[in-house]
ZAMARGU-4260 file (C-alpha; in steps of 0.2 Angstrom, whole numbers, plus 5000, padded with zeros to 4 digits):
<rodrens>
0) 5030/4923/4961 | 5041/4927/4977 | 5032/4931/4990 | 5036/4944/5005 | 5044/4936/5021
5) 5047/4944/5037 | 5042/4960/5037 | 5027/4968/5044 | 5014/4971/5034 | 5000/4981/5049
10) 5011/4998/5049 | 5006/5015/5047 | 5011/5021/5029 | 5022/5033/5028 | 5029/5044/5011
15) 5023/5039/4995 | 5013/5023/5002 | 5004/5037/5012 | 5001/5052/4997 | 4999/5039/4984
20) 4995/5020/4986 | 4983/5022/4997 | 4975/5032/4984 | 4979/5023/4970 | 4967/5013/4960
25) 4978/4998/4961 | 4977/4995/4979 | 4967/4996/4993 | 4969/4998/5011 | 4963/4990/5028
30) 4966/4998/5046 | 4969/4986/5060 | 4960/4984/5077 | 4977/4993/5085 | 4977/5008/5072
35) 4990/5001/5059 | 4986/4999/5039 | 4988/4986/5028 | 4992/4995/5008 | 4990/4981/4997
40) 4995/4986/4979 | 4983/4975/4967 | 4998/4975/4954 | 5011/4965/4966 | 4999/4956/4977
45) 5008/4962/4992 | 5009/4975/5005 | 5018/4989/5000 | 5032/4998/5011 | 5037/5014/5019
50) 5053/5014/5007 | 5043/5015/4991 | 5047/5032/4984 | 5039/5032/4967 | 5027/5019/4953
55) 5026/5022/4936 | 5008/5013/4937 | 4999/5025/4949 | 4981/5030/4943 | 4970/5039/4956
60) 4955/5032/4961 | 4941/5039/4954 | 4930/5051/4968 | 4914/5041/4978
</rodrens>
């Protein structure tokens, strides 16, 4: 499996990483010391990017 290489992975998600991943059941989110986010989608195993604009996999998460 190829695995992501310099890009920053702390950032604050943006677009459909911000309205979706981080409410997906496939991922989950950290924040950092400094305020950024990590999204990890559990499907890929890596952090997902600002430029994501659409997953035929999302499933929101089920409420607390």
């Amino acid at each position: 499996m190829l695995r992501m290489q310099n890009k920053p992975a702390w950032q604050k998600p943006t677009g459909y990483a911000a309205s979706h991943c981080r409410t997906c059941a496939a991922g989950w989110t950290r924040t950092g010391k400094e305020g950024g986010m990590l999204t990890v989608c559990l499907l890929d195993r890596e952090p997902v990017l600002g430029d994501m604009t659409d997953c035929d996999r999302f499933e929101a998460k089920e409420p607390a």
